[in-house]
Rosetta silent file (secondary structure, phi, psi, omega in degrees, C-alpha in Angstrom):
SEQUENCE: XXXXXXXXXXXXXXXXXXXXXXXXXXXXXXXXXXXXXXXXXXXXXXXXXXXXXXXXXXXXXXXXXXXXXXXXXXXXXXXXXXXXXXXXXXXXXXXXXXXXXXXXXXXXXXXXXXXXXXXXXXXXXXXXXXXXXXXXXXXXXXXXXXXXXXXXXXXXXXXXXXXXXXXXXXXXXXXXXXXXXXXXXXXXXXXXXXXXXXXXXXXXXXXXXXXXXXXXXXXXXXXXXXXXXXXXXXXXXXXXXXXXXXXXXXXXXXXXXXXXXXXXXXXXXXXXXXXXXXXXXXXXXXXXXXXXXXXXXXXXX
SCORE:     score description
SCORE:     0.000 S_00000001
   1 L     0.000  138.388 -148.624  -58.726 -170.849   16.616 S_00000001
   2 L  -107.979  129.730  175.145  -62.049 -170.359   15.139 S_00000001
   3 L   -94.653  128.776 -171.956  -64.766 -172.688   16.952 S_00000001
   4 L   -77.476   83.119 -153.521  -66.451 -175.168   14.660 S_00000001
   5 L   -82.057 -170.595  168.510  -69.830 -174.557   15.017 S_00000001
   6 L   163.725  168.796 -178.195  -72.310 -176.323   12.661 S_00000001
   7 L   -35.609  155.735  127.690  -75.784 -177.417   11.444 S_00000001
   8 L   -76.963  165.583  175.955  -77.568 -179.889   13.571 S_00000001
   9 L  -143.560  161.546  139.188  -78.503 -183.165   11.574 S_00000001
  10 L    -6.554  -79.858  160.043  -80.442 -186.281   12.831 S_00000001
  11 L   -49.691   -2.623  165.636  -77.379 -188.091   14.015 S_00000001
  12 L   -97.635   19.599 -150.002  -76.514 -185.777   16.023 S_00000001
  13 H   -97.012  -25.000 -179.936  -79.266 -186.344   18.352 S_00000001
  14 H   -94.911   -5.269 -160.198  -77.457 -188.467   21.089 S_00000001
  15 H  -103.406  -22.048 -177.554  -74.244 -186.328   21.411 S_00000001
  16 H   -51.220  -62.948 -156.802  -76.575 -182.923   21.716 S_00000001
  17 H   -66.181  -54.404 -141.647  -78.946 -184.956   24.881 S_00000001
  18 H   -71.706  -31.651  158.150  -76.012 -185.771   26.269 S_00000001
  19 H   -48.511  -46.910 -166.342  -74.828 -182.610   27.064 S_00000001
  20 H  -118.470   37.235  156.417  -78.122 -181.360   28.450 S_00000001
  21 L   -70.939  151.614 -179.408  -79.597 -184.838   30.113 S_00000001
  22 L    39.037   31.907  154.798  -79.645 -184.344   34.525 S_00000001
  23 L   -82.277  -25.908 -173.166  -79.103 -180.476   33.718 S_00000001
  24 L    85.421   33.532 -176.512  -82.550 -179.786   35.077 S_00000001
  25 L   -89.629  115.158 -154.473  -83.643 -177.764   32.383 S_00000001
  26 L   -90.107  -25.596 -168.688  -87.474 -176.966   31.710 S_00000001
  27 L   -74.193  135.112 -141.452  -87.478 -174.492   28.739 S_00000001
  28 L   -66.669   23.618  170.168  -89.021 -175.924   25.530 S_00000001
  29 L   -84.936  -42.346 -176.353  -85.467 -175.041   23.575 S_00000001
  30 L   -75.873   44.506  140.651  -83.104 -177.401   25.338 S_00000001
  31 L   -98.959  176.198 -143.039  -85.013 -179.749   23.228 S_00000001
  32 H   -80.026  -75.021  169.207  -84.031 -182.040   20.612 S_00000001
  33 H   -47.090  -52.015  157.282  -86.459 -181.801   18.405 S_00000001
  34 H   -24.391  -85.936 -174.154  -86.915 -177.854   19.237 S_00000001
  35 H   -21.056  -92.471  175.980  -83.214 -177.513   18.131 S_00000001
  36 H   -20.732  -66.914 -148.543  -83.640 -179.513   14.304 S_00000001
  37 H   -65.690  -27.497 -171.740  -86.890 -178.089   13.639 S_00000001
  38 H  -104.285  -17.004  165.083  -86.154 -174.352   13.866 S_00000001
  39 H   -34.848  -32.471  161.916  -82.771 -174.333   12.988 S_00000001
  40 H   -61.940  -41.801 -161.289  -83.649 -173.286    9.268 S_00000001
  41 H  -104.184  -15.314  155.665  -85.247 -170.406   10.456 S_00000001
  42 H   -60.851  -33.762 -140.749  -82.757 -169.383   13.135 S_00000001
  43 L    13.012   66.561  176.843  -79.455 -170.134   11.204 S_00000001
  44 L   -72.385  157.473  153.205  -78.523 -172.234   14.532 S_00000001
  45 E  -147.965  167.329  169.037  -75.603 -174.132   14.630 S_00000001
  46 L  -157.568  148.926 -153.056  -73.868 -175.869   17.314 S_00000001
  47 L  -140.463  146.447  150.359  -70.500 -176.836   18.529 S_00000001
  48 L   -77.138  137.644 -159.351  -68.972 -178.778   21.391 S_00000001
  49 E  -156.061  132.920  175.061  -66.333 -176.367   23.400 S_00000001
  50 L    25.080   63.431  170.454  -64.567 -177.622   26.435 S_00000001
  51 L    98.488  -29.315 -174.110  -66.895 -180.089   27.384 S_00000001
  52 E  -123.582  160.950  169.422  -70.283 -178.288   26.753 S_00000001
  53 L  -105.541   88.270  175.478  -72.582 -177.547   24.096 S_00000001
  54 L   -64.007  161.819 -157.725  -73.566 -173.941   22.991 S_00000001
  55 L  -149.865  142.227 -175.426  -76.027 -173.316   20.381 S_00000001
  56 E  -143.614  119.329  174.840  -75.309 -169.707   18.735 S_00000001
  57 E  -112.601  166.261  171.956  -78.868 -168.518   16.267 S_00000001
  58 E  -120.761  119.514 -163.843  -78.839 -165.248   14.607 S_00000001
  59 E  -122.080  148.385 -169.471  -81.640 -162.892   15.528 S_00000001
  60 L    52.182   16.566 -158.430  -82.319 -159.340   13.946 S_00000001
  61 L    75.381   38.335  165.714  -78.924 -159.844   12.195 S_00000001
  62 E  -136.382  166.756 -166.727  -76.812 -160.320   15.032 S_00000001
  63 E  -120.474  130.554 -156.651  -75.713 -163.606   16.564 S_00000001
  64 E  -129.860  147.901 -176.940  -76.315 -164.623   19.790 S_00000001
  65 E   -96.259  125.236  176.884  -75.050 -167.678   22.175 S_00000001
  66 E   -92.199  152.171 -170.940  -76.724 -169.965   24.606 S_00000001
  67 L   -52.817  160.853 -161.901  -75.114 -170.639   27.981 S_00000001
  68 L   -71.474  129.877  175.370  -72.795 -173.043   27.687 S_00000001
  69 L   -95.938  145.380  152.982  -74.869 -176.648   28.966 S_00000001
  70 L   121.373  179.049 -162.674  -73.379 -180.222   30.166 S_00000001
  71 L  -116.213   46.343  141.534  -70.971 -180.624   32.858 S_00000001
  72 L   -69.708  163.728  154.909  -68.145 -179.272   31.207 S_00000001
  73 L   -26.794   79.687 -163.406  -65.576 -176.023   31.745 S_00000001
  74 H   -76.544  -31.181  179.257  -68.462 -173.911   31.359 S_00000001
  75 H   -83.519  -16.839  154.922  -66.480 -171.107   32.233 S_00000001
  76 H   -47.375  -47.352  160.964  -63.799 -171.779   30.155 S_00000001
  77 H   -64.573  -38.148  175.430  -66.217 -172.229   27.417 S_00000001
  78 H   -78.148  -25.876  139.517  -67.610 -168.945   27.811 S_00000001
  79 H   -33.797  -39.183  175.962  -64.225 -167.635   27.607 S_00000001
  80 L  -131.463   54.768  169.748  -63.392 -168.438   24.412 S_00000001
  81 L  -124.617  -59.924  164.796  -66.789 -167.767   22.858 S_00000001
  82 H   -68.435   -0.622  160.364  -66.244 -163.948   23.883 S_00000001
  83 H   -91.388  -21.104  175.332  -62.277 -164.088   22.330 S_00000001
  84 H   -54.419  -39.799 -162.303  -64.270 -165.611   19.270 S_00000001
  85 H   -90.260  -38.164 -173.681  -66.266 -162.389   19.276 S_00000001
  86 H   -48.768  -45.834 -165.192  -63.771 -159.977   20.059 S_00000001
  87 H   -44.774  -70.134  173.012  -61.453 -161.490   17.256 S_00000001
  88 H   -39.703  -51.005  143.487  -64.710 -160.902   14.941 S_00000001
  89 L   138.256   55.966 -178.634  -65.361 -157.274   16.052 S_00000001
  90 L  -128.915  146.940 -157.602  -68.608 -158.635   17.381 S_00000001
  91 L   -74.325  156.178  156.193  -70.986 -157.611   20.684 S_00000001
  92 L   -79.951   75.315 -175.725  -71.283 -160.577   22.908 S_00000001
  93 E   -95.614  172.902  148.982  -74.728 -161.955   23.392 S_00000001
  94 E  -135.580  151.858 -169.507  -76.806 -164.799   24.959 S_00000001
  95 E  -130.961  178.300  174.963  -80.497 -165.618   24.889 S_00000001
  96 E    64.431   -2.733 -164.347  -82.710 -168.386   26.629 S_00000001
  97 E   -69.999  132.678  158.049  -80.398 -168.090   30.255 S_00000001
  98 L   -65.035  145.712  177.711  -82.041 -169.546   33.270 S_00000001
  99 H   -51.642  -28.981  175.977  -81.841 -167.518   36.709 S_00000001
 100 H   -82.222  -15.510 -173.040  -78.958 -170.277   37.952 S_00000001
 101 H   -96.414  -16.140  148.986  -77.212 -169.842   35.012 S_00000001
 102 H   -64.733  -26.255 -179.944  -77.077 -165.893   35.454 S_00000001
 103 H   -68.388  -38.666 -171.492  -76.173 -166.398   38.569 S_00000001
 104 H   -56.350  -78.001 -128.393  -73.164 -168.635   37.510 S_00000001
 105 H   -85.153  -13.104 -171.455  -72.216 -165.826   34.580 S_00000001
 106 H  -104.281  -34.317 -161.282  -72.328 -163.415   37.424 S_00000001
 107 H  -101.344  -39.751  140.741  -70.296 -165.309   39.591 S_00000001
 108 L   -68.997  -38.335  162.133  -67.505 -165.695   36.920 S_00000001
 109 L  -114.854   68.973 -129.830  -67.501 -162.487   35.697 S_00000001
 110 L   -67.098  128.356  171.059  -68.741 -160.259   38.485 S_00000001
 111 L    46.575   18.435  173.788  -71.191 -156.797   37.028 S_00000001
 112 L   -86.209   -1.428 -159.539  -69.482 -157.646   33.487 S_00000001
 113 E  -140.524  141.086  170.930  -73.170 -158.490   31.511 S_00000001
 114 E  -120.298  152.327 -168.068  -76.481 -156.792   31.914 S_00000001
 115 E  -112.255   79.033 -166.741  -79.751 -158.644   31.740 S_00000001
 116 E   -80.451  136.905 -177.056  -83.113 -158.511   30.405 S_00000001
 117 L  -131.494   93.666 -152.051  -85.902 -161.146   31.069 S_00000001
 118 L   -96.509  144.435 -158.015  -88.392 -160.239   28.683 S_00000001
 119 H   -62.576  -38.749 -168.501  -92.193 -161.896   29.352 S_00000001
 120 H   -51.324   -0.181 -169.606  -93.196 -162.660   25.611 S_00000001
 121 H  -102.000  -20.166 -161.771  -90.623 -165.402   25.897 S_00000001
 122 L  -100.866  160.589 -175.168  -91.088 -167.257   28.963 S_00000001
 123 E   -90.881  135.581  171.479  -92.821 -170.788   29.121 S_00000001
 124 E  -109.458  115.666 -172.663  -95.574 -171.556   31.022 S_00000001
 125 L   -84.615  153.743 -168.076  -95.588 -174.956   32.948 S_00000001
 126 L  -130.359  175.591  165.232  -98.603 -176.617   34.360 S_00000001
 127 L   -99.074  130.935  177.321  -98.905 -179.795   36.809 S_00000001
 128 H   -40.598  -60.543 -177.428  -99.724 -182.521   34.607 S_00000001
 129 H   -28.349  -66.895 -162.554 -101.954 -184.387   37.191 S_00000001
 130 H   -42.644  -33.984 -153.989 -104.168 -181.082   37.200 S_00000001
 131 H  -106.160  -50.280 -179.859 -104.541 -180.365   32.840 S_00000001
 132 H   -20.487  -63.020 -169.170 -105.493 -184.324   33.505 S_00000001
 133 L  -123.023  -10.611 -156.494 -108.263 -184.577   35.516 S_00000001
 134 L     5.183   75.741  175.214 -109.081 -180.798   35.772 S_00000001
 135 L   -83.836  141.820 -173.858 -110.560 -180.775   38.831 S_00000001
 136 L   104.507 -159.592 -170.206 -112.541 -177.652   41.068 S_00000001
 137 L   -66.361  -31.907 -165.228 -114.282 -174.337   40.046 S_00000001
 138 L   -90.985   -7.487  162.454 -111.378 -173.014   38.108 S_00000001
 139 L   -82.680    5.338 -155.898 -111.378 -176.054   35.450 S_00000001
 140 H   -80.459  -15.707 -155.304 -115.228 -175.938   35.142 S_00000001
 141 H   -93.356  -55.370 -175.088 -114.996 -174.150   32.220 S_00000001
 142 H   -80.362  -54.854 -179.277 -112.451 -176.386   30.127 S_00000001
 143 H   -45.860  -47.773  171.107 -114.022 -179.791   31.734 S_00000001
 144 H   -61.784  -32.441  150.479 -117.711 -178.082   30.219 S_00000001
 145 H   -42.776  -53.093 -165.562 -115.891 -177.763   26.472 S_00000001
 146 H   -78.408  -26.486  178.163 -114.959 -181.133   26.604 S_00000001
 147 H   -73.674  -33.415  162.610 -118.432 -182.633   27.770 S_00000001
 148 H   -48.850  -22.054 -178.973 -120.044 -180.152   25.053 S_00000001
 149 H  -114.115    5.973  159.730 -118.012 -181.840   22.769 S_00000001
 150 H  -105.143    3.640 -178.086 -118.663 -185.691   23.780 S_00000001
 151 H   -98.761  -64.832 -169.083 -122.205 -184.673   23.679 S_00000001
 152 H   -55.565  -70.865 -177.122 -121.690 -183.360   20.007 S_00000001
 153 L  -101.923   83.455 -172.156 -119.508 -185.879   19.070 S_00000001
 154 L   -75.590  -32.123  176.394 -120.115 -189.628   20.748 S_00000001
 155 L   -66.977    1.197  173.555 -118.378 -191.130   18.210 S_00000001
 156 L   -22.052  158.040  162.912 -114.907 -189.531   19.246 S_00000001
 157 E  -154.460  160.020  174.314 -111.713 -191.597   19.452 S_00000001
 158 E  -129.035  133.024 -156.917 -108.185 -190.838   20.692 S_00000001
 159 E  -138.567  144.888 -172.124 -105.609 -192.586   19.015 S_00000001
 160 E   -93.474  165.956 -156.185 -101.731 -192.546   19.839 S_00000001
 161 L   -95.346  118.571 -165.326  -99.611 -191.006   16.639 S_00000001
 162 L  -130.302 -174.904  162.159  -98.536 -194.235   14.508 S_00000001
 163 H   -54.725  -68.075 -149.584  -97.425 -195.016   10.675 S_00000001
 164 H   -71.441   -1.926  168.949 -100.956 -196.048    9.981 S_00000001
 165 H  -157.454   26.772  166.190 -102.488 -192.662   10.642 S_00000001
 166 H   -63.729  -73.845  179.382  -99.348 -189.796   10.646 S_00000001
 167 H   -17.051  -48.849 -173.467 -100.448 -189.528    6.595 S_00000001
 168 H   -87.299  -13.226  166.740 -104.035 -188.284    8.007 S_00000001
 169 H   -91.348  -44.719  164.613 -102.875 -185.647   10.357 S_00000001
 170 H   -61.338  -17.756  173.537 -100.489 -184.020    7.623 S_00000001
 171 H   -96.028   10.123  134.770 -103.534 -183.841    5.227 S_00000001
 172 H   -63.873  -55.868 -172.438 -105.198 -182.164    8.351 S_00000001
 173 H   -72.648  -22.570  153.047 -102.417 -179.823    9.037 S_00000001
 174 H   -43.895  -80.351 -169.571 -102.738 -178.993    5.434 S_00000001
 175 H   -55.801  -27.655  178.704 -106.129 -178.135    5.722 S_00000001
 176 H   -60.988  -52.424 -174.354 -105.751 -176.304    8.848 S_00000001
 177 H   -55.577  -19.041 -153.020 -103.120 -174.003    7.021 S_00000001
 178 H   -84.893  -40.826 -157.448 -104.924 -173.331    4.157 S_00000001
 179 H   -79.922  -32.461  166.312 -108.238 -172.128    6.748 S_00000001
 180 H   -82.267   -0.237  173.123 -105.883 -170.362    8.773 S_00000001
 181 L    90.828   26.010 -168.248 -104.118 -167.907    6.425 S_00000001
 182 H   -49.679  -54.409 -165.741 -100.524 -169.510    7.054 S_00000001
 183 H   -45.356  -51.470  169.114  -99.617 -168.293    3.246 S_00000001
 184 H   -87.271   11.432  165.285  -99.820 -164.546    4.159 S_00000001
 185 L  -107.441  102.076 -164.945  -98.294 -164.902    7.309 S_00000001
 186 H   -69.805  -38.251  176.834  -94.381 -165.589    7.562 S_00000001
 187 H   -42.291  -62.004  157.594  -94.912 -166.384   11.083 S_00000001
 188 H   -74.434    6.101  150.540  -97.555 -168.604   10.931 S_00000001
 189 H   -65.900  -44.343 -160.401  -95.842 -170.042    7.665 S_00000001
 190 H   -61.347  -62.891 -167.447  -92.640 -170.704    9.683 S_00000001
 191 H   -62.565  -28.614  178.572  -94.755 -172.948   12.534 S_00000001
 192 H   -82.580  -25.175  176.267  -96.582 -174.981   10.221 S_00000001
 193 H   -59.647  -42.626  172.751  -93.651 -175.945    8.079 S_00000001
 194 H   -57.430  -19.548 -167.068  -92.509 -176.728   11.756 S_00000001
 195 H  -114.915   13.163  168.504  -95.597 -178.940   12.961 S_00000001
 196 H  -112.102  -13.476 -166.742  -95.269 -180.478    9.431 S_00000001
 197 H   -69.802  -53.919 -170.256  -91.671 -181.057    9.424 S_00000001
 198 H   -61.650  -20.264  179.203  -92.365 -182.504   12.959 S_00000001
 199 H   -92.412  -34.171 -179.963  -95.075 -185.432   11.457 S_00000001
 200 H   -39.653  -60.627 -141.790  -92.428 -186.337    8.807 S_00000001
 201 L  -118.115   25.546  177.781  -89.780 -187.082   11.237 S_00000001
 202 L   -57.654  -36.749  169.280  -91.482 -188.103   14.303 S_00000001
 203 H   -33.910 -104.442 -152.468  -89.987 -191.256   14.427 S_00000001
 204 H   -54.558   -1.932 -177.593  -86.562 -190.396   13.655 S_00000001
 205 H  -138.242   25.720  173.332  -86.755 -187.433   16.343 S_00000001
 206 L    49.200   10.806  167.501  -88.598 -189.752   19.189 S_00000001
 207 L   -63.192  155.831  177.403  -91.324 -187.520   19.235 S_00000001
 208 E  -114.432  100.801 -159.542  -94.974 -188.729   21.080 S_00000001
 209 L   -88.408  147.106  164.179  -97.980 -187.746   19.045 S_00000001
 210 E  -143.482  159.413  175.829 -101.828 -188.167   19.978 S_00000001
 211 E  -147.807  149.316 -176.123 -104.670 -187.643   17.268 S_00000001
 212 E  -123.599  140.261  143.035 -108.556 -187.239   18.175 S_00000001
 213 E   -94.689  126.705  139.906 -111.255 -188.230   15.829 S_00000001
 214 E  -115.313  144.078  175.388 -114.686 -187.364   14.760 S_00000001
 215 L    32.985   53.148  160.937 -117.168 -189.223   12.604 S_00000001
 216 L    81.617  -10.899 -157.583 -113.877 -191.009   11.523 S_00000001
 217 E  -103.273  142.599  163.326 -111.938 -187.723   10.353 S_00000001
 218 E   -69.099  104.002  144.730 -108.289 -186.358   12.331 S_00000001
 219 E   -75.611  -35.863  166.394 -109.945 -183.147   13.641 S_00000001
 220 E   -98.631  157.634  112.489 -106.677 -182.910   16.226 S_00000001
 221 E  -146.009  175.068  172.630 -103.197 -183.814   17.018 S_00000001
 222 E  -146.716  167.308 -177.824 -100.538 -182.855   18.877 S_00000001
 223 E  -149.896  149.999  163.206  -96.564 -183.811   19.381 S_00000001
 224 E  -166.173  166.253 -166.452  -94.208 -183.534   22.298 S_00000001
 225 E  -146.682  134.397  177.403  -90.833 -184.913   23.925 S_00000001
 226 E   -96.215  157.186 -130.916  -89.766 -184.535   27.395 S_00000001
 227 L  -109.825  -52.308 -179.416  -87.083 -182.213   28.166 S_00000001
 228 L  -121.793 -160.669 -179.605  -86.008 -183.691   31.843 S_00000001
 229 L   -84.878    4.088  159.957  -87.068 -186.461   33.976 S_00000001
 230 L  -141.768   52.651  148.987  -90.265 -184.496   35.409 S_00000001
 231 E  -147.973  142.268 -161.678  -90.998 -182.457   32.224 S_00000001
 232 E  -124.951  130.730  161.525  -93.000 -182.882   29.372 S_00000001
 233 E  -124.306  156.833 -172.901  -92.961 -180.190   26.480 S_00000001
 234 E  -111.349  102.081  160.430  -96.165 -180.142   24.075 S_00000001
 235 E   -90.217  -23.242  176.991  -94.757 -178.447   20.891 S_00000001
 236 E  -139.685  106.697  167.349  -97.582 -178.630   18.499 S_00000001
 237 E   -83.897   80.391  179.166 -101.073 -178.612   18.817 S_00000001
 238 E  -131.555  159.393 -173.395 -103.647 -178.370   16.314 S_00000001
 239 E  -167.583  152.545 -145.682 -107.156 -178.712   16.083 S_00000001
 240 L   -79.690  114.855 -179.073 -110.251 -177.490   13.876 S_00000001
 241 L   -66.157  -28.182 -178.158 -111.229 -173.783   15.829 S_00000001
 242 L   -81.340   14.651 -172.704 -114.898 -174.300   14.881 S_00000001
 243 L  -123.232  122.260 -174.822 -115.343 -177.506   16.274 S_00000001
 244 L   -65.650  149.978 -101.304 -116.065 -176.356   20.315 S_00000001
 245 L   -55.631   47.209  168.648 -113.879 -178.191   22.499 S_00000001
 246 H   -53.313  -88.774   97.612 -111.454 -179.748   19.854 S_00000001
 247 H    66.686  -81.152  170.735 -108.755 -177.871   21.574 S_00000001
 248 H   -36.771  -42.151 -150.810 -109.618 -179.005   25.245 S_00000001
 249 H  -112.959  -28.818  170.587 -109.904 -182.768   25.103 S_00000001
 250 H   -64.384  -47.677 -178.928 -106.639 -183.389   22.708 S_00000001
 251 H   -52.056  -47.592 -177.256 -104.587 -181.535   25.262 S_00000001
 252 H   -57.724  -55.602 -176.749 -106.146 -183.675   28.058 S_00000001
 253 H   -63.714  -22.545 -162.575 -106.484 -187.182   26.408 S_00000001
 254 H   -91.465  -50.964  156.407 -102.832 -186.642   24.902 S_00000001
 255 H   -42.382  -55.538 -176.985 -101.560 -186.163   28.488 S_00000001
 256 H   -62.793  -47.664 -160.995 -103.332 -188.874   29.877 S_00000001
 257 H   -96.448  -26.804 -172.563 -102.534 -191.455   27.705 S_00000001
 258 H  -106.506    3.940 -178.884  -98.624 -190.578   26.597 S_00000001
 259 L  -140.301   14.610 -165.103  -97.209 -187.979   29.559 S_00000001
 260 L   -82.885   -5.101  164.841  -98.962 -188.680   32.534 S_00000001
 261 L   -62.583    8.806 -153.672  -95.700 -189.983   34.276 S_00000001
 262 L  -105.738   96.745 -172.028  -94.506 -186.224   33.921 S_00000001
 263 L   -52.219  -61.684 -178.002  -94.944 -184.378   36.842 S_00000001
 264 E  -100.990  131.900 -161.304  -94.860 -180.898   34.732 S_00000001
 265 L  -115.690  149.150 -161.417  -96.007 -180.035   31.133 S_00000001
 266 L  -149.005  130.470 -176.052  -94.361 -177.282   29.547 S_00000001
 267 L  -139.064   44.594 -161.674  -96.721 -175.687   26.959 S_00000001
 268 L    -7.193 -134.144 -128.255  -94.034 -172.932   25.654 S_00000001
 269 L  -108.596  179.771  165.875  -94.279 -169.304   25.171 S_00000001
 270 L  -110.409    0.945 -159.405  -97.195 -166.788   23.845 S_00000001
 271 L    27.069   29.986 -177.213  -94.957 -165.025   22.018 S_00000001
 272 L    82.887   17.693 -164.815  -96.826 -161.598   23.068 S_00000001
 273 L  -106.981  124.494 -161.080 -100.116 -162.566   20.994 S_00000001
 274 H   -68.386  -23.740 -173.515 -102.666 -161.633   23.519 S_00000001
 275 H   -81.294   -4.499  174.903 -105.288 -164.248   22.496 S_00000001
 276 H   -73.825  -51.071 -165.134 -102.460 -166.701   23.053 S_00000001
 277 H   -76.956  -68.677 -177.187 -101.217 -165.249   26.682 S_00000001
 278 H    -8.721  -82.074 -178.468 -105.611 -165.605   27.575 S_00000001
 279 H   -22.050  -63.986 -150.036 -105.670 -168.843   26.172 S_00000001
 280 H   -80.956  -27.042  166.358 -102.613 -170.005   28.000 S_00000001
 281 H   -73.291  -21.688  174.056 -103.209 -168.616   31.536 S_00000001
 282 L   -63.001    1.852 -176.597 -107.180 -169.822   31.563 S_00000001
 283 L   -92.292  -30.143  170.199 -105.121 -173.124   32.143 S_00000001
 284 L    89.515   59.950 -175.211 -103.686 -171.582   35.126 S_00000001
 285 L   -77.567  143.593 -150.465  -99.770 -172.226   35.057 S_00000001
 286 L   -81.680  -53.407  179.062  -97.896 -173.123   38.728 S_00000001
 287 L  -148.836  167.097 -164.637  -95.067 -171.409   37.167 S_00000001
 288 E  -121.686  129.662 -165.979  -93.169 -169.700   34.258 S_00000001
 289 E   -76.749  149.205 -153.131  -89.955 -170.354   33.133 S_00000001
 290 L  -116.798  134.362 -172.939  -87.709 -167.385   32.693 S_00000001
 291 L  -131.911  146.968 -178.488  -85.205 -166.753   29.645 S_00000001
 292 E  -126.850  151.958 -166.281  -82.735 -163.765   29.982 S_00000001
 293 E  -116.294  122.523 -170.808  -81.152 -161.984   27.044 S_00000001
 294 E  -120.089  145.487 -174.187  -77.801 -160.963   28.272 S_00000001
 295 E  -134.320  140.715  150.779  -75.119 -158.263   26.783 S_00000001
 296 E   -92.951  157.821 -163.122  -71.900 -157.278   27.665 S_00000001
 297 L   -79.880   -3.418  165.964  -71.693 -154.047   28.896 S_00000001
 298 L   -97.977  175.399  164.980  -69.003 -152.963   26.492 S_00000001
 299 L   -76.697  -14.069  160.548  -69.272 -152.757   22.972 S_00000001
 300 L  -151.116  132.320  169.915  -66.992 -155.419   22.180 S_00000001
 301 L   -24.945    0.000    0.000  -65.819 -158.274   24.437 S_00000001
């Protein structure tokens, strides 16, 4: 029997969390919003199977599975996800797995899968408290952006992401695309339709928003939703690169005032872009979450 995968939609949003609420999962995918937004570009779908939820996207033109989440049969789920592929004449992948959940995949099917954990992929988490207040020698740097830029700008404001001023951050993220070259880039086309997709539907996808002003204008904003009960993920971030420590003080004030109950911030991946990987380690992450791309070792299940 062929498992009845499908789109996510909007209403689907409480039967998804339920599966992966008290899993303990940190990586910015087992999110809601994650899921919806990139699903277009992914051609995700997802199905409930014994109990759990699996998420199956198709990458280079092959289609790949996530472990099964929620406190179902997992291995039974995993079971008939590889007679799905055999039936199909299809290799048997998975992407995103956490180190307990290889171990588990290891522990049902002993040396049957081999594993890759490749770094362009992995997230890097920060202690909130820390991105907060950035305190010592090794924050001196980010804390000196942001006073250079309260110097610059005294009229700043930080504003939480509302009706009354969502309208002024999409004609920002507009402008941002147009200055960044989004049009000849499919990548960077893909994320801003994602960070724009994400101000439409904040609402409707519980996202938490922050926007900074200068001299009256949205210069910033950012959006994020937390993924467990001590994690916070920040998916989108933007802010005008010529205006010096734009950058600094939304991530900080945006923490402070909507995530600071959050022990850990999740600031996803670099995707290998080196000025990205800098960027994201001058913050100085405690640790990075790990996603393994798993195969079976035959050619068909």
């Amino acid at each position: 029997m062929e498992i009845p995968f499908k789109k996510p939609e909007l209403q689907d949003r409480q039967t998804i969390l339920s599966h992966l609420k008290g899993q303990g999962f940190r990586g910015c995918e087992r999110t809601f919003a994650n899921i919806y937004l990139w699903a277009r570009f992914y051609d995700l779908v997802w199905a409930e199977i014994e109990g759990t939820v699996v998420f199956r996207s198709k990458f280079d033109g092959k289609y790949s599975y996530t472990y099964p989440a929620g406190d179902g049969n997992r291995k039974a789920a995993l079971t008939r996800l590889m007679e799905e592929c055999r039936e199909k004449g299809r290799p048997f992948l998975m992407h995103g797995l956490s180190k307990k959940e290889y171990e588990e995949l290891e522990q049902y099917f002993p040396g049957a899968f081999e594993v890759e954990w490749p770094r362009d992929v992995e997230d890097y988490v920060y202690e909130t408290e820390k991105l907060i207040n950035l305190s010592g020698k090794k924050y001196h740097g980010k804390k000196n952006h942001i006073n250079q830029f309260k110097a610059a700008y005294p009229d700043w404001t930080y504003e939480t992401l509302t009706d009354d001023n969502v309208e002024e951050c999409f004609q920002m993220a507009l402008r941002w695309r147009e200055f960044n070259g989004c049009e000849d880039d499919p990548e960077k086309n893909k994320e801003m339709c994602v960070s724009l997709n994400s101000l439409r539907l904040f609402k409707e996808l519980e996202l938490k928003g922050g926007v900074l002003r200068a001299g009256g204008e949205v210069i910033a904003f950012t959006l994020g939703e937390p993924v467990s009960e001590d994690t916070f993920v920040v998916h989108i971030e933007k802010a005008y690169a010529d205006i010096r420590g734009a950058y600094p003080i939304i991530n900080q004030q945006f923490l402070e005032h909507e995530a600071s109950q959050y022990l850990y911030v999740n600031r996803e991946d670099d995707t290998g872009e080196e000025g990205l990987r800098k960027a994201k380690l001058s913050y100085h992450p405690v640790f990075m979450v790990e996603k393994g791309s798993v195969a079976y070792k035959g050619e068909n299940v």
